[in-house]
N, CA, C and O of each residue as an XYZ file, in Angstrom:
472
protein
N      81.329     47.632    -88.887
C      82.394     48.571    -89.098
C      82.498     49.430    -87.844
O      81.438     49.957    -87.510
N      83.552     49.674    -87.089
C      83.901     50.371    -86.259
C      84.072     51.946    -86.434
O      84.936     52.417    -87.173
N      82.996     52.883    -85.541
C      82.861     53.775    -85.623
C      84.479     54.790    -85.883
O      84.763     55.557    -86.802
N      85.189     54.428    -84.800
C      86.622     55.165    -85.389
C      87.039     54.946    -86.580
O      88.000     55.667    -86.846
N      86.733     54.262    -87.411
C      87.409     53.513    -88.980
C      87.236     55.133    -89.742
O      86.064     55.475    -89.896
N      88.025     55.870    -90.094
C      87.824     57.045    -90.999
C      86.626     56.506    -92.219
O      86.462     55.410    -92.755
N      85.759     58.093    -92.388
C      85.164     57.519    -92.717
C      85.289     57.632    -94.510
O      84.281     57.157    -95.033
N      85.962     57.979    -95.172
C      86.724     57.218    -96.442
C      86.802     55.827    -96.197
O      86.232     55.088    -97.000
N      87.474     55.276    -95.122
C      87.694     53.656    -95.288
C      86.351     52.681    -95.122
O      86.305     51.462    -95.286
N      85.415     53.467    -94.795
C      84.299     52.967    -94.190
C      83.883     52.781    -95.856
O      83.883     51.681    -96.409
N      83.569     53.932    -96.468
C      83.027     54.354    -97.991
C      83.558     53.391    -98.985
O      82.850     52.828    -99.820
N      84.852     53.225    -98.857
C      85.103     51.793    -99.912
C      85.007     51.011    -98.889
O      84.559     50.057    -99.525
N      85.066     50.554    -97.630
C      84.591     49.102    -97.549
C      82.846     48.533    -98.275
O      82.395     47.450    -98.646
N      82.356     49.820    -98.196
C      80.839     50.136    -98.550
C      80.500     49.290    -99.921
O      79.712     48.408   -100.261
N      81.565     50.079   -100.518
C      81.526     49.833   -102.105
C      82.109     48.596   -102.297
O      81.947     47.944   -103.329
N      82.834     48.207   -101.282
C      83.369     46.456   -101.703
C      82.574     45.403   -101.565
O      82.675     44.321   -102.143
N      81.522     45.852   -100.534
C      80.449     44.921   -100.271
C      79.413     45.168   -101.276
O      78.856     44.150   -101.686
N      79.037     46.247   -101.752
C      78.022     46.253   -103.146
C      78.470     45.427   -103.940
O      77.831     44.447   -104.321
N      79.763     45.745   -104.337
C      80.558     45.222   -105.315
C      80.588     43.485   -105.552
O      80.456     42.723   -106.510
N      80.807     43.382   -104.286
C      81.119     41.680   -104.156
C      79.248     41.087   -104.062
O      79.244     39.985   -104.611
N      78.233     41.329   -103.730
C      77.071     41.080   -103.881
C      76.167     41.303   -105.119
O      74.949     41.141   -105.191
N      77.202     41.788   -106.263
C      76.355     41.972   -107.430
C      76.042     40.450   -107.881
O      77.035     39.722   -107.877
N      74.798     39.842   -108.277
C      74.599     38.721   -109.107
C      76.042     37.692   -110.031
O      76.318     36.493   -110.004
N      76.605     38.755   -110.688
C      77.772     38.747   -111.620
C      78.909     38.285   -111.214
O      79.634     37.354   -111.565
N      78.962     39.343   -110.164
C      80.494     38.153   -108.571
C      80.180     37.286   -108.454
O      80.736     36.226   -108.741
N      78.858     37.533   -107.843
C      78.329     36.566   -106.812
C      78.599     35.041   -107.569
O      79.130     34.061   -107.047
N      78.029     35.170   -109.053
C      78.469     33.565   -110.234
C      79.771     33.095   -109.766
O      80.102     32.046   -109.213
N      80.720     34.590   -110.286
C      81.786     33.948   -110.449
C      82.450     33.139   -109.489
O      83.020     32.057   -109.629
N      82.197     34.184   -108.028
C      83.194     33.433   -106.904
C      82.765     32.387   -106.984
O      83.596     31.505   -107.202
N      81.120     31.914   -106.837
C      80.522     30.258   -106.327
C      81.142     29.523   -107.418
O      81.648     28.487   -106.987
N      81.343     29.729   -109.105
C      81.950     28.733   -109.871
C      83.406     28.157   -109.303
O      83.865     27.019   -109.391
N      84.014     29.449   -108.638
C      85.491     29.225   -108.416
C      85.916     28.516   -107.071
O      86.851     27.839   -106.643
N      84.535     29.124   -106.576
C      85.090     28.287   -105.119
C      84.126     27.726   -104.271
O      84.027     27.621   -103.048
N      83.335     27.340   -105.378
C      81.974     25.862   -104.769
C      81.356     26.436   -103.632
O      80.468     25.732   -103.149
N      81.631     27.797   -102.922
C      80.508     27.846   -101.711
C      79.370     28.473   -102.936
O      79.584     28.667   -104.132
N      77.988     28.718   -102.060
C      76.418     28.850   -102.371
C      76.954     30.783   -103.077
O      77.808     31.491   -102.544
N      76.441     31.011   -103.852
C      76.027     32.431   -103.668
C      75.309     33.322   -102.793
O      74.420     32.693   -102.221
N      75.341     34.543   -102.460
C      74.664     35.213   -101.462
C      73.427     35.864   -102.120
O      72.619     36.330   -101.316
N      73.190     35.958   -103.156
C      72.287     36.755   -104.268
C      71.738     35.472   -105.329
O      72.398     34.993   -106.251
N      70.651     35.162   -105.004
C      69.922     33.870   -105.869
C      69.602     34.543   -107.050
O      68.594     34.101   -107.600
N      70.052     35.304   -107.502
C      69.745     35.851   -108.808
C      71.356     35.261   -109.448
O      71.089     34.768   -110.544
N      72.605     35.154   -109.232
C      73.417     34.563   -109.581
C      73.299     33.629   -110.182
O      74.004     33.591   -111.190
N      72.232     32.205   -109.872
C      72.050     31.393   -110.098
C      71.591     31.150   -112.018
O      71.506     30.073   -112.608
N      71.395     32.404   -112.530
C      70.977     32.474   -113.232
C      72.047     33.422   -114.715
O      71.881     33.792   -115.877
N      72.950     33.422   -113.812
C      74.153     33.884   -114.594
C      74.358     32.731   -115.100
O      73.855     31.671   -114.727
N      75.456     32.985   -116.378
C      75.726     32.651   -117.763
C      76.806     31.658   -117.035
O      76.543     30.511   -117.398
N      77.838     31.673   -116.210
C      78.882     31.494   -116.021
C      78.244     30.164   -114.809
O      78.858     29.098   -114.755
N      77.481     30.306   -114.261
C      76.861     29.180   -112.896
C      76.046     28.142   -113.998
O      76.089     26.937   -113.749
N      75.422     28.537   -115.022
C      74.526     27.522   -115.672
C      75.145     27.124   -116.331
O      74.784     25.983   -116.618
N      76.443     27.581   -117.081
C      77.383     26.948   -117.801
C      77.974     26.088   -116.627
O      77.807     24.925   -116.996
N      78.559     26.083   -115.440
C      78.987     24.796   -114.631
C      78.033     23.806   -114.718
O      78.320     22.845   -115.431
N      77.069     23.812   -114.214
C      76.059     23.568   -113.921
C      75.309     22.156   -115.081
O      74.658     21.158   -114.770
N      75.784     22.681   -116.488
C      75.425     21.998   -117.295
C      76.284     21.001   -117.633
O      75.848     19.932   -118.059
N      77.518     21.217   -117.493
C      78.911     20.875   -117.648
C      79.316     19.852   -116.459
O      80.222     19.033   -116.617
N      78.457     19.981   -115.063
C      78.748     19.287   -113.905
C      77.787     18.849   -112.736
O      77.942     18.709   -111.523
N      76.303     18.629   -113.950
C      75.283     18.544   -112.984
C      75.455     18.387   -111.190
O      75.026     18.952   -110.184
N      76.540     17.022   -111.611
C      75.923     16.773   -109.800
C      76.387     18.025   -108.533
O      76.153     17.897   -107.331
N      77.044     19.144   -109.143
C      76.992     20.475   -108.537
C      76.020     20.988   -107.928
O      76.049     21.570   -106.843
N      74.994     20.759   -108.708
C      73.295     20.814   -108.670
C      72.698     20.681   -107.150
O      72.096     21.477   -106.429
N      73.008     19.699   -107.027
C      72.596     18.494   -105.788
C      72.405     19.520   -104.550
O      71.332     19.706   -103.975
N      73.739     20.207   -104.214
C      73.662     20.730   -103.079
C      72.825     22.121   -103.145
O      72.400     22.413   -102.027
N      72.563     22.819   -103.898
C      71.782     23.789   -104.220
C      70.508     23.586   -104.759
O      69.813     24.597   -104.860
N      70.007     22.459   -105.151
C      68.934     22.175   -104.804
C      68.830     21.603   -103.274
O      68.197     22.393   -102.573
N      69.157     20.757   -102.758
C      68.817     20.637   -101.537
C      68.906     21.861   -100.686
O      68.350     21.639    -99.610
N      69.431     23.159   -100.767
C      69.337     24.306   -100.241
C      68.247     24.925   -100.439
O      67.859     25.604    -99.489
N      67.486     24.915   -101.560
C      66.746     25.663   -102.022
C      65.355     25.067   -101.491
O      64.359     25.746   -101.241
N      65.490     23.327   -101.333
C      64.252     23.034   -101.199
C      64.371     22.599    -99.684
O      64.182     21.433    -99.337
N      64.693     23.599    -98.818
C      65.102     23.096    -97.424
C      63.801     23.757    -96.649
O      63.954     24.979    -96.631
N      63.105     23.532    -96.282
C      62.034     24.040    -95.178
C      62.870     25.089    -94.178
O      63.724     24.599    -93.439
N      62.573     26.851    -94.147
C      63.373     27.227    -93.228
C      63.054     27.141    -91.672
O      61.975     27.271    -91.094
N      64.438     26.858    -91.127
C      63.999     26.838    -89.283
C      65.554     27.521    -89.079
O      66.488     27.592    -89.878
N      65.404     28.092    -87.370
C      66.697     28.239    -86.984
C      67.768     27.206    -87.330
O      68.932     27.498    -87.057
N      67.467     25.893    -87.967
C      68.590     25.515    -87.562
C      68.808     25.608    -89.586
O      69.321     24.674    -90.203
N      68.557     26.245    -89.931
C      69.464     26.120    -91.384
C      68.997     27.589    -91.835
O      69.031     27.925    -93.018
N      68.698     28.171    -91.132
C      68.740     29.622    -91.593
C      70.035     30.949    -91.100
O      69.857     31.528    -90.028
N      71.151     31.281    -91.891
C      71.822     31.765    -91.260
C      73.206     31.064    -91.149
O      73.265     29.878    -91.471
N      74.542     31.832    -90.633
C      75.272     30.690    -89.976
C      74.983     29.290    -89.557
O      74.174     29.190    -88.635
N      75.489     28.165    -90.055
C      75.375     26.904    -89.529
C      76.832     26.479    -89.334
O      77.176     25.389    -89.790
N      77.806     27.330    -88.628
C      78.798     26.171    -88.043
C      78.561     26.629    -86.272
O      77.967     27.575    -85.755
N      79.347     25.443    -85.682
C      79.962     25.553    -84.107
C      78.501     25.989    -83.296
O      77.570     25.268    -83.654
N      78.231     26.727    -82.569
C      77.207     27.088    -81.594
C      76.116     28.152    -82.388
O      75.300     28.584    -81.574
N      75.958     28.537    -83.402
C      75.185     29.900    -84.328
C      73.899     28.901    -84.121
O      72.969     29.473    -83.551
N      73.753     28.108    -84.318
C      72.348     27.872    -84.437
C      71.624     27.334    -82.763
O      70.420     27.525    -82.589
N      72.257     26.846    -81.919
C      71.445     27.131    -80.793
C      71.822     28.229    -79.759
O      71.470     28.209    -78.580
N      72.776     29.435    -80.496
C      72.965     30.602    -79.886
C      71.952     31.340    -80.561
O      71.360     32.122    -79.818
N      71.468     31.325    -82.087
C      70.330     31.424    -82.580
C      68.676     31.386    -81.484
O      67.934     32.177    -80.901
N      68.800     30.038    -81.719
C      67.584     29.916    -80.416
C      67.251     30.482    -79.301
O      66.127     30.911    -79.044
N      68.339     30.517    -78.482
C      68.237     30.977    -76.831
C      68.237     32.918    -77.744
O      67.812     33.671    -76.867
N      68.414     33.392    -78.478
C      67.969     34.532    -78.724
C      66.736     34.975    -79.090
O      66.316     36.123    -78.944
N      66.075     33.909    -79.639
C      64.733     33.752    -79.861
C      64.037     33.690    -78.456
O      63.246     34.596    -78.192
N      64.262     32.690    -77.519
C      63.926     32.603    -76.509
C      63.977     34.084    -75.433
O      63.137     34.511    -74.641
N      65.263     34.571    -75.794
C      65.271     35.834    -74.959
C      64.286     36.579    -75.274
O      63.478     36.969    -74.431
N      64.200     36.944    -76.808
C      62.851     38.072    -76.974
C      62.122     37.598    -76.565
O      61.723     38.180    -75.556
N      61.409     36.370    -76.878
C      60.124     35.956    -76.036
C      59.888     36.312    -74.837
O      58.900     36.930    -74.441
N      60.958     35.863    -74.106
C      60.647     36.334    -72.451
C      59.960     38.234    -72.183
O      59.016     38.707    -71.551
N      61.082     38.826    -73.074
C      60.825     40.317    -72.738
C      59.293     40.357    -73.207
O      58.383     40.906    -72.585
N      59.181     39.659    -74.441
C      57.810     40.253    -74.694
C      56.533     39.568    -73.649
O      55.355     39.927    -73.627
N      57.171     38.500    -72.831
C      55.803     38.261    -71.801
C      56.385     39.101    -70.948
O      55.746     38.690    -69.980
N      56.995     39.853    -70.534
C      57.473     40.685    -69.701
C      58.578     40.910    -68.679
O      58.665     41.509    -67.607
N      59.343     40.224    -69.409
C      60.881     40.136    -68.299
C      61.640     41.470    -68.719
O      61.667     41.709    -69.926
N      62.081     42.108    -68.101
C      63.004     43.370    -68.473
C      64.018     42.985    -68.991
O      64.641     41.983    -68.641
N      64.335     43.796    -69.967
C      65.440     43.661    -71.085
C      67.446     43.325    -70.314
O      68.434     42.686    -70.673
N      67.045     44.268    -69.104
C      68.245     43.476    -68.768
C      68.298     42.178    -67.987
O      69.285     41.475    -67.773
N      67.221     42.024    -67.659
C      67.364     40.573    -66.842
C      67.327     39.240    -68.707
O      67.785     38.102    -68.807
N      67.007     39.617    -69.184
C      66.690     38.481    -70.322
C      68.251     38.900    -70.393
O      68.860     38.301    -69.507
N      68.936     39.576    -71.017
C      70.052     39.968    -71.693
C      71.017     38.939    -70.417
O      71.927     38.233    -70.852
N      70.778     38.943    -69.187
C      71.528     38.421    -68.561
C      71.642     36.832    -68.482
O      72.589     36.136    -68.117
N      70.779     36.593    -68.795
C      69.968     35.179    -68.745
C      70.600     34.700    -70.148
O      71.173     33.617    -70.260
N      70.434     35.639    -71.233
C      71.292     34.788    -72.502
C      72.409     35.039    -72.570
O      73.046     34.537    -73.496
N      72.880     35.652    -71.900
C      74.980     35.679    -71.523
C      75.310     34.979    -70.805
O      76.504     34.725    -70.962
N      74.588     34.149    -69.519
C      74.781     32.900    -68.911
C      74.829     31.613    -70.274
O      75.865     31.170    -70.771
N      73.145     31.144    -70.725
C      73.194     30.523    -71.818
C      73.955     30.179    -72.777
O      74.070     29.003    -73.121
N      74.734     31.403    -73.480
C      75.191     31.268    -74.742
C      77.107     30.922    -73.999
O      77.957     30.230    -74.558
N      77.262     31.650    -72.689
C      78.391     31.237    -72.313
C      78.225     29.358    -71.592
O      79.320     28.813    -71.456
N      77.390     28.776    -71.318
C      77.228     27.389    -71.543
C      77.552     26.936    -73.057
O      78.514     26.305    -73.492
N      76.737     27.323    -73.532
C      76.686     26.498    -75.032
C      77.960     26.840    -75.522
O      78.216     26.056    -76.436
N      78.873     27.631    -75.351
C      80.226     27.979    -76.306
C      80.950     27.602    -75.581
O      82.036     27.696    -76.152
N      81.153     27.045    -74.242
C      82.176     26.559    -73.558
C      81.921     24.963    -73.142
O      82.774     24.349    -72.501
C-alpha cells in the first residue's frame, strides 16, 4: 500500500484483506473458482468437503500440494521468472552474509534478475 493512499483507504483495504482470508471466504472462493485456498484451515469448511465429496478428483491437486516437499521452486509465486528471481535472492543474502556489502550484492541481483526477466 502506498504511503500517500489516505489513510481511511488504507483501513478498509486492511479490512478487505482480513476479510477475504477468513477460512469461510477462503472455502467459498476455492469452491467457485478452483484456485488453492490461502488459509488451510478452509479446507475443512463445510462448503470445500461438500465439493470435495461430490467431486473427488478435485482432491488430486491439493493433495499433491500438500504433499509437495518445500523448495524455492514451489514455495511462493510459481509463474514466469518468481522462482529463479527467488533464488538469485537467496544467493544475494548469502553473499552479504560472507561479507559483500549490501550495495554491491543489491547490484549484482539487479544485473541477474534483469537477465532472467529479459
Amino acid at each position: 500500500m502506498m504511503a500517500d493512499i489516505p489513510e481511511e483507504v488504507q483501513e478498509a483495504a486492511w479490512e478487505f484483506v482480513k476479510y477475504t482470508v477468513q477460512p469461510d471466504v477462503q472455502a467459498e472462493w476455492s469452491a467457485a473458482t478452483g484456485y488453492f485456498p490461502v488459509h488451510t484451515a478452509a479446507y475443512n469448511e463445510p462448503v470445500l468437503e461438500e465439493l470435495y465429496e461430490e467431486f473427488p478428483q478435485f482432491l488430486t491437486s491439493v493433495e499433491q500440494l500438500q504433499n509437495t516437499t518445500p523448495s524455492p521452486a514451489t514455495q511462493g509465486a510459481l509463474m514466469d521468472a518468481f522462482p529463479e528471481v527467488r533464488e538469485q535472492i537467496m544467493i544475494s543474502l548469502e553473499r552479504m552474509h560472507e561479507g559483500m556489502s549490501a550495495e554491491d550484492a543489491l547490484n549484482e541481483l539487479e544485473s541477474e534478475i534483469n537477465t532472467i526477466i529479459n
